[in-house]
C-alpha positions as CSV (number, residue, x, y, z in Angstrom):
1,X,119.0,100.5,90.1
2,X,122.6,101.2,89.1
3,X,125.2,99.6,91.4
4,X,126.9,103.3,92.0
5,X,123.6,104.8,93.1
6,X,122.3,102.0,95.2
7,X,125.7,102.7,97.3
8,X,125.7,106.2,97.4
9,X,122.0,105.8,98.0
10,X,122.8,103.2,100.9
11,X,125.5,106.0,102.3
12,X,122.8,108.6,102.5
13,X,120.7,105.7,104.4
14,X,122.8,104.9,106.8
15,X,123.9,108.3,107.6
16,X,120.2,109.2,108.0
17,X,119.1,106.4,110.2
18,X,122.1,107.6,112.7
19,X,120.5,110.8,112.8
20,X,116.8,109.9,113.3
21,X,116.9,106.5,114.8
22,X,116.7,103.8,112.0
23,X,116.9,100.1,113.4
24,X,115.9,97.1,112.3
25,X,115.9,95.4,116.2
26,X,114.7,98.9,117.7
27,X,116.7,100.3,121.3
28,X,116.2,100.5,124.8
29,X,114.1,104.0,125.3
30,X,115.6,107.0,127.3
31,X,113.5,108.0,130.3
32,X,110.6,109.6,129.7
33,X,110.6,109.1,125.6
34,X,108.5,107.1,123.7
35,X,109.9,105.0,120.9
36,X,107.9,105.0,118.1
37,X,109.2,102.0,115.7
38,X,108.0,102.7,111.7
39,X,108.2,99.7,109.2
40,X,108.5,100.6,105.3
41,X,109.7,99.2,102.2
42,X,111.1,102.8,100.6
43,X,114.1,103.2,99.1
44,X,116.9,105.6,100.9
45,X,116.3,108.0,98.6
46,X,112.6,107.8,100.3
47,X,113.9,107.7,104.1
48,X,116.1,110.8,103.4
49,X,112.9,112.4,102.1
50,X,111.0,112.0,104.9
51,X,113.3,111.9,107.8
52,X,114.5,115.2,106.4
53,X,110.9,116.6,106.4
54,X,110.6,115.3,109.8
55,X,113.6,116.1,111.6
56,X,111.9,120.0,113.2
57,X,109.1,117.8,114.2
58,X,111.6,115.5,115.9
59,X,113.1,118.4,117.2
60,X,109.7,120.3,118.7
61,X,108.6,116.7,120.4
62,X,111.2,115.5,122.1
63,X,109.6,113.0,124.3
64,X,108.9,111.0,121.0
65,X,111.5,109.4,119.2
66,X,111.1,107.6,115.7
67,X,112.9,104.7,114.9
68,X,112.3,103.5,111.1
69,X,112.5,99.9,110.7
70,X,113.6,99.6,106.3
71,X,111.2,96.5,105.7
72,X,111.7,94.8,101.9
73,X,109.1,94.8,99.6
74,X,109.1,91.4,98.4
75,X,107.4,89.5,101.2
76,X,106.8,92.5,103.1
77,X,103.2,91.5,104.0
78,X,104.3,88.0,105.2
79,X,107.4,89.6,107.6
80,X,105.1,92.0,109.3
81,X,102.4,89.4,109.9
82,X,105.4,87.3,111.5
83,X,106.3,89.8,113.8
84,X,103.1,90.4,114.6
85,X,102.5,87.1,115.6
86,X,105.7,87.1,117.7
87,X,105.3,89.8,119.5
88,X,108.2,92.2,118.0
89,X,105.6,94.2,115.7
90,X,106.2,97.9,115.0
91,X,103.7,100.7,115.5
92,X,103.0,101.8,112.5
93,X,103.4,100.3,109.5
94,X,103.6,101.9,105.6
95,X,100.9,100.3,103.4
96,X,100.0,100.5,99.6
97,X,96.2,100.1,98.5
98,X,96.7,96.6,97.5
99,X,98.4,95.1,100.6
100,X,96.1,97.1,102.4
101,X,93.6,94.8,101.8
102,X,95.2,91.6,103.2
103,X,96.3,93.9,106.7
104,X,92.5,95.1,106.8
105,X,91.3,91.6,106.4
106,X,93.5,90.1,109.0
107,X,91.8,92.8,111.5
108,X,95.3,93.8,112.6
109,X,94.8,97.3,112.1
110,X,93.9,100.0,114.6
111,X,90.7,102.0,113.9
112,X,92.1,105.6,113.3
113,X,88.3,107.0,113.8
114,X,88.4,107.6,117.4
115,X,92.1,109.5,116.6
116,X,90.9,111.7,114.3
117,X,87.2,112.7,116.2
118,X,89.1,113.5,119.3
119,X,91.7,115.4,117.0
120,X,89.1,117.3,114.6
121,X,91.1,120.7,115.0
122,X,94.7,119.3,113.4
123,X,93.9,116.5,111.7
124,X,90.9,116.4,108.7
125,X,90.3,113.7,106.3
126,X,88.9,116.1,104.0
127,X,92.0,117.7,103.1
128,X,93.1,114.2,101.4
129,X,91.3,113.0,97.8
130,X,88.2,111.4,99.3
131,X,89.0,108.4,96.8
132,X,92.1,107.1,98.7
133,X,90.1,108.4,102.0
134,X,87.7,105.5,101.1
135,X,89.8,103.3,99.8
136,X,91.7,103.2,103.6
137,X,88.2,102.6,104.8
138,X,86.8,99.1,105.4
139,X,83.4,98.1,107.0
140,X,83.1,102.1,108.5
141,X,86.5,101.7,110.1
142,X,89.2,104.2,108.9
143,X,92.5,102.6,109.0
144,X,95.5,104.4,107.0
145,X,96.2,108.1,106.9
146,X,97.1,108.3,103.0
147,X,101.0,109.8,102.2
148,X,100.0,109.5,98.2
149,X,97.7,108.6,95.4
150,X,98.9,107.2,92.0
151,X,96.9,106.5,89.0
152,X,98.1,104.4,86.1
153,X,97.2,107.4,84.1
154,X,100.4,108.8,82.8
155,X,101.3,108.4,78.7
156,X,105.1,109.7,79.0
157,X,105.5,111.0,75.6
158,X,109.1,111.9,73.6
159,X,108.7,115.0,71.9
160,X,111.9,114.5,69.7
161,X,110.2,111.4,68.3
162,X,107.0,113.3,67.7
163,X,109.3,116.7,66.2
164,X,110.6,113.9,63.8
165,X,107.1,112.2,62.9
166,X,105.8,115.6,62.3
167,X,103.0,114.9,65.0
168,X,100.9,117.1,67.0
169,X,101.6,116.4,70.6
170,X,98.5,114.5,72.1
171,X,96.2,116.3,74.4
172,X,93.5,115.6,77.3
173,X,90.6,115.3,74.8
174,X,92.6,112.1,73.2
175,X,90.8,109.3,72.4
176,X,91.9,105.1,71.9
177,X,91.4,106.0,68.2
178,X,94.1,108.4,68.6
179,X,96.4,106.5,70.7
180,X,96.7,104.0,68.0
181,X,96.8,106.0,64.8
182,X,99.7,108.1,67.0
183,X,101.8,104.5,67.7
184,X,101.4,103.2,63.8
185,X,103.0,106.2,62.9
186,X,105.5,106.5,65.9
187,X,106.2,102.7,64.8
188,X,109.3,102.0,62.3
189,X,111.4,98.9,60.8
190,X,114.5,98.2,59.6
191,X,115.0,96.9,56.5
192,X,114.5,93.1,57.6
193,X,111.4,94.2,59.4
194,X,112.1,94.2,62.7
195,X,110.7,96.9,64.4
196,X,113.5,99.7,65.7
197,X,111.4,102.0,67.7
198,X,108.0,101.1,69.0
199,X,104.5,103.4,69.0
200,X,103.9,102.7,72.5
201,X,104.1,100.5,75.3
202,X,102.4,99.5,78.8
203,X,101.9,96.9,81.2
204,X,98.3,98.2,83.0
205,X,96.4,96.5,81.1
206,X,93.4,97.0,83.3
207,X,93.1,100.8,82.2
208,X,91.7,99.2,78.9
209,X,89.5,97.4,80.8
210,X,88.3,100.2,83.1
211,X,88.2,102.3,80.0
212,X,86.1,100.4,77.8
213,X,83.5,100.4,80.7
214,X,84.3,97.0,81.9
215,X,85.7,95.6,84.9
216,X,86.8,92.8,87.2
217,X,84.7,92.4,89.5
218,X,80.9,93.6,90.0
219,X,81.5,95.4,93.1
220,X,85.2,96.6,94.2
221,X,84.2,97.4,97.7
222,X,82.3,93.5,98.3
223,X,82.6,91.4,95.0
224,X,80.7,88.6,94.6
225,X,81.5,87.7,91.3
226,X,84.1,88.4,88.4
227,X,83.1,91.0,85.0
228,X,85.8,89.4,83.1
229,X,82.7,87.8,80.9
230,X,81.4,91.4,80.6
231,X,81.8,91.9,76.4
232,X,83.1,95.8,77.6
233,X,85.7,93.6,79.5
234,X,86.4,91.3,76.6
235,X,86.8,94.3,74.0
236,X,88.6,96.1,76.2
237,X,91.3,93.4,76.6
238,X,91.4,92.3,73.1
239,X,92.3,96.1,72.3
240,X,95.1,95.5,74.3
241,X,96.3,93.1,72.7
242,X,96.0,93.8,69.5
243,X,98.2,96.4,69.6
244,X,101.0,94.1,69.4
245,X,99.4,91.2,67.8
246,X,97.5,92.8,65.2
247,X,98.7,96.7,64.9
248,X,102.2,95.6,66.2
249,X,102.7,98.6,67.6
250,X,104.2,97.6,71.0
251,X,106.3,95.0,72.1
252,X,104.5,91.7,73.4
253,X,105.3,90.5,76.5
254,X,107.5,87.7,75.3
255,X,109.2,90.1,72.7
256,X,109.8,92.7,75.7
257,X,111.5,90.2,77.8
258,X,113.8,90.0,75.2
259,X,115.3,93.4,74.9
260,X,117.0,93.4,77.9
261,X,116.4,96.6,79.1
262,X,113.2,98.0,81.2
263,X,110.9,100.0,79.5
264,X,111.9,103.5,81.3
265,X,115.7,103.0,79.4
266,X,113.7,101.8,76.1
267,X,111.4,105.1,76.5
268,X,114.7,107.1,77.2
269,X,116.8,105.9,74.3
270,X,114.0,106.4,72.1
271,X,112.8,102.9,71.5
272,X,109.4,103.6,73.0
273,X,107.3,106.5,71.6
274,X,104.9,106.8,74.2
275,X,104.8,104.7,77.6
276,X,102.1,104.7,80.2
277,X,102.5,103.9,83.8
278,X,102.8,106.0,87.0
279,X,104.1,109.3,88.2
280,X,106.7,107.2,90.0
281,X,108.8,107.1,87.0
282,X,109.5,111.0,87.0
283,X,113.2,110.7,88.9
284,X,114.5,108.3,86.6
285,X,113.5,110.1,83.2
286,X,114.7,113.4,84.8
287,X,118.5,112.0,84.8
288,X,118.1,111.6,80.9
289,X,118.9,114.1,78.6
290,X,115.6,114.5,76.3
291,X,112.4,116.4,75.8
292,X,109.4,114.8,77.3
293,X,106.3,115.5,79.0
294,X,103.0,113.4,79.8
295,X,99.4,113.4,79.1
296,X,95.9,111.7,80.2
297,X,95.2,108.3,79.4
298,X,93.0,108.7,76.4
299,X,89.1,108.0,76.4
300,X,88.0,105.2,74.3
301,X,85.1,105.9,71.3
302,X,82.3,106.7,73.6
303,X,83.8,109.1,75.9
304,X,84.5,106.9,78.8
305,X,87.8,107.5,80.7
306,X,89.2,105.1,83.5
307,X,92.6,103.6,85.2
308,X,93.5,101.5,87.7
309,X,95.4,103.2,90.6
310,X,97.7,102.7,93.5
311,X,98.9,105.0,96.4
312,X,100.8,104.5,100.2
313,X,99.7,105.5,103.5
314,X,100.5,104.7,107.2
315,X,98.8,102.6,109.5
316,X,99.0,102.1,113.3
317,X,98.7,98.3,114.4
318,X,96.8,97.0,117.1
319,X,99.4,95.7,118.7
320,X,101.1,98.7,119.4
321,X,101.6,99.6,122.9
322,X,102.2,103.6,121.9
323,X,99.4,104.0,120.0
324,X,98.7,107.9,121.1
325,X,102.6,108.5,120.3
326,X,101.8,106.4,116.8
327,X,98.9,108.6,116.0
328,X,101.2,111.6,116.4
329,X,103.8,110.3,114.5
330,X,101.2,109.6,111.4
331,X,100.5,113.0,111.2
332,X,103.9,113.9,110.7
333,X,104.7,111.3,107.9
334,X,101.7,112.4,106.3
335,X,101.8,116.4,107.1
336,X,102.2,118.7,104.5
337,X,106.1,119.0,104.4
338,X,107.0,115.7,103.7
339,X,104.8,115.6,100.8
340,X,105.6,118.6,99.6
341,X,109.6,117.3,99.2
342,X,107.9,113.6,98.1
343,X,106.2,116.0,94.9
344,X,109.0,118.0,94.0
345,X,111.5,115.2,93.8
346,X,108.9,113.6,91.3
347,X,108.1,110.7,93.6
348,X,104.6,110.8,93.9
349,X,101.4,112.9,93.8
350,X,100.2,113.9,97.0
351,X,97.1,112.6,98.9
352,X,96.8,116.7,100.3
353,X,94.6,118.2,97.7
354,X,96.1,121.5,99.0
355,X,99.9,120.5,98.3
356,X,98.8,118.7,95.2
357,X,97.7,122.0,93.8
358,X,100.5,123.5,94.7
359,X,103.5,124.9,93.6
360,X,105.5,121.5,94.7
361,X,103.3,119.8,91.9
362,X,100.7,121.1,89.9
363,X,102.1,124.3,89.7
364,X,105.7,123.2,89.3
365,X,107.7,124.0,86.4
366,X,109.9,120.9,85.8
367,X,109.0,118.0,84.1
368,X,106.6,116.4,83.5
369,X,105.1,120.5,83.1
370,X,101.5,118.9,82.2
371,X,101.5,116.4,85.9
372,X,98.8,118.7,87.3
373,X,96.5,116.7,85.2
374,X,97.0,113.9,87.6
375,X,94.6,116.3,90.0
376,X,91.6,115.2,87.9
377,X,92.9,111.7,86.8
378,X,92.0,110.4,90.2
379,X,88.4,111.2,90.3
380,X,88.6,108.5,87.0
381,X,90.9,105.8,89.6
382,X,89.8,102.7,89.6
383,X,91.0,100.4,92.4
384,X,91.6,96.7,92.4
385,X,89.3,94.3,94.4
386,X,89.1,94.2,98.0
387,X,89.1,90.6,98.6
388,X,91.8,88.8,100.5
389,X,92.5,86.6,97.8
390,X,92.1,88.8,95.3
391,X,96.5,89.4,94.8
392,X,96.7,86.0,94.7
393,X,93.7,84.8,92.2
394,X,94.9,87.8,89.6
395,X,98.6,86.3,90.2
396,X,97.8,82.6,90.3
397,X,95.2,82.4,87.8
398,X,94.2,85.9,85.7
399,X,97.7,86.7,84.7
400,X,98.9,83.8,83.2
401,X,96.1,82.9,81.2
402,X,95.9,86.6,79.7
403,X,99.6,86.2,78.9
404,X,98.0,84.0,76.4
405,X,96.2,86.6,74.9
406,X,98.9,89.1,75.1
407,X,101.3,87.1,73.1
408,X,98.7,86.4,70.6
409,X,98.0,82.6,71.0
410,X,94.4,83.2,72.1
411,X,91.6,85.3,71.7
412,X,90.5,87.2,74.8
413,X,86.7,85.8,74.7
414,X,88.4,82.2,74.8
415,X,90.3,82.9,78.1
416,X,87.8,84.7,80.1
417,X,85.3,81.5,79.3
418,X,88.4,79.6,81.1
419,X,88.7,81.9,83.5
420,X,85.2,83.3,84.9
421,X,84.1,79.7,86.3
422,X,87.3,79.3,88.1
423,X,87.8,83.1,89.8
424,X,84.2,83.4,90.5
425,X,84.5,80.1,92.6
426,X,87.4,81.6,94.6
427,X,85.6,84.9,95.0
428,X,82.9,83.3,96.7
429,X,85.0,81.3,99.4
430,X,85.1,82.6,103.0
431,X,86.5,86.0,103.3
């Protein structure tokens, strides 16, 4: 984030946690209102958003007062479980699908269930995508109300590029076959032969795992044992890398690391054809100046379509001594409005189905103009393991042994033969 915005950025934040009640040590309550204290790791673009979306709900329910509690990222999980453990927990807490799985396993979430029977005429969970509905349910027990859904299925495409190449623009019915004829001809050198402008470029990997058929695990919901053996798995991966070992049509890691610039500025400048990632990325291509749009992850050869996926919601901990206040609160942060301003900013895809297919996304005219498809992508989500290891084992042990792969010193079937031994071992210690 540029310095200048990250202080104008800050400014806004402060203002705004005047306004609503923003502390990171909480306050004494007035008489007769409850203080409701919300830990998240947004950014202050993010806390304008949804303090301004919740500030006539603040105003209609008075006797409630939310204090937001900005929480980093980057060891978010460990701070929260500290607090818990000392007593000076929040209420609520934001969670993303991953982390979600190391809160769930600790059993420090409240069991939103009860909340929701005894509140069946404001509050239904099947006005969210069921698929991030189940995904915040473990063992029966639903535990997060979901804000947003996001599938790694965005190919961010630069039209100018494809104007030049005398290229079609690609389209849903795409395949792998496509994506890589596209990127060898969206692909140039100079005259020493070092490449100027890249095909394409990603770092979710797993959608060519999920895509081939494949997987990483046999069971998401309760793995017992890794797929990484799986020869869907193995071809899936290899395809990946190939496309900068053998096609060379995107950067390999080590190669990327090199550039000095993130891949959003590379696609921007027009060093990257096409770049697949999240919805997420909408604000920051929206400041550049250039014609763009986005389109499905492709299928591969036999018609099967898949991506990994992420997504936030908001959870109430046990610990919370206002947990009727919290469950009131929750509904807020996830009501209609807030998402609704969350969409049209280009921050995420909703988890409403009714405010995804709205006019605040799927019917809204700026760019990306084709992000309705999203609406479909996430019956084709994918997500990771639920395992309380599992963030660990993929970080500890999967990723740097694929880098190997990915940078071309091994084959994929060699690493996986490494690997599948080692992960299955840690899959089956106690949960």
């Amino acid at each position: 984030m540029a310095k200048k915005f990250w202080i104008k950025s800050f400014s806004v934040f402060l203002i705004t946690c005047a306004l609503i009640g923003c502390s990171s040590e909480g306050s004494k309550s007035n008489k007769g209102v409850t203080e409701v204290k919300v830990s998240f790791w947004g950014t202050p673009e993010e806390v304008h958003i949804i303090t301004e979306a919740l500030q006539e709900w603040q105003n209609e329910h008075p006797e409630i007062k939310i204090i937001f509690e900005h929480t980093p990222y980057t060891g978010y999980i460990s701070k929260i479980l500290t607090r818990i453990a000392g007593g000076a927990a929040p209420d609520i807490i934001a969670t993303e699908v991953d982390y979600f799985v190391t809160f769930a396993s600790k059993e420090v979430l409240e069991d939103l269930n009860p909340y929701v029977a005894a509140d069946e005429k404001n509050f239904k969970k099947e006005d969210f995508f069921p698929q991030i509905i189940d995904r915040f349910t473990h063992n029966g027990k639903f535990f997060a109300v979901p804000r947003d859904i996001a599938p790694f299925a965005c190919v961010f495409y630069n039209k100018r590029l494809f104007d030049e190449a005398n290229l079609p623009y690609p389209t849903e019915d795409w395949t792998w076959s496509d994506l890589l004829r596209l990127a060898r001809e969206l692909t140039k050198k100079d005259n020493a032969g070092r490449v100027t402008q890249y095909g394409f470029y990603t770092w979710a990997w797993q959608n060519f795992i999920y895509g081939n058929g494949g997987g990483l695990v046999d069971n998401v919901k309760d793995p017992k044992k890794t797929r990484l053996d799986d020869p869907l798995t193995i071809a899936g991966l290899q395809f990946y890398a190939d496309l900068s070992n053998l096609y060379g049509v995107m950067p390999t890691p080590v190669a990327f690391s090199n550039f000095g610039m993130g891949a959003d500025r590379m696609f921007a400048n027009g060093r990257i054809a096409m770049f697949l990632s999240g919805i997420w990325e909408t604000p920051q291509f929206r400041n550049y100046s250039f014609d763009w749009d986005v389109v499905m992850f492709p299928k591969n050869k036999k018609g099967t379509r898949a991506f990994g996926t992420g997504g936030t919601g908001y959870a109430i901990l046990k610990s919370s001594k206002h947990k009727k206040a919290a469950w009131e609160v929750i509904k807020a942060l996830t009501g209609p409005e807030g998402q609704r301003q969350f969409a049209k900013r280009g921050l995420a895809q909703p988890a409403r189905i009714s405010v995804a297919e709205s006019d605040a996304f799927a019917g809204d005219v700026a760019v990306p103009v084709n992000k309705k498809m999203l609406n479909e992508a996430v019956q084709y989500s994918v997500f990771s393991p639920f395992h309380p290891s599992w963030r660990e084992i993929e970080e500890k042990i999967i990723n740097p042994k694929l880098d190997l792969v990915f940078n071309g010193k091994k084959k994929a079937i060699e690493i996986v033969k490494e690997l599948t031994p080692e992960v299955n071992a840690l899959l089956q210690q106690t949960k």
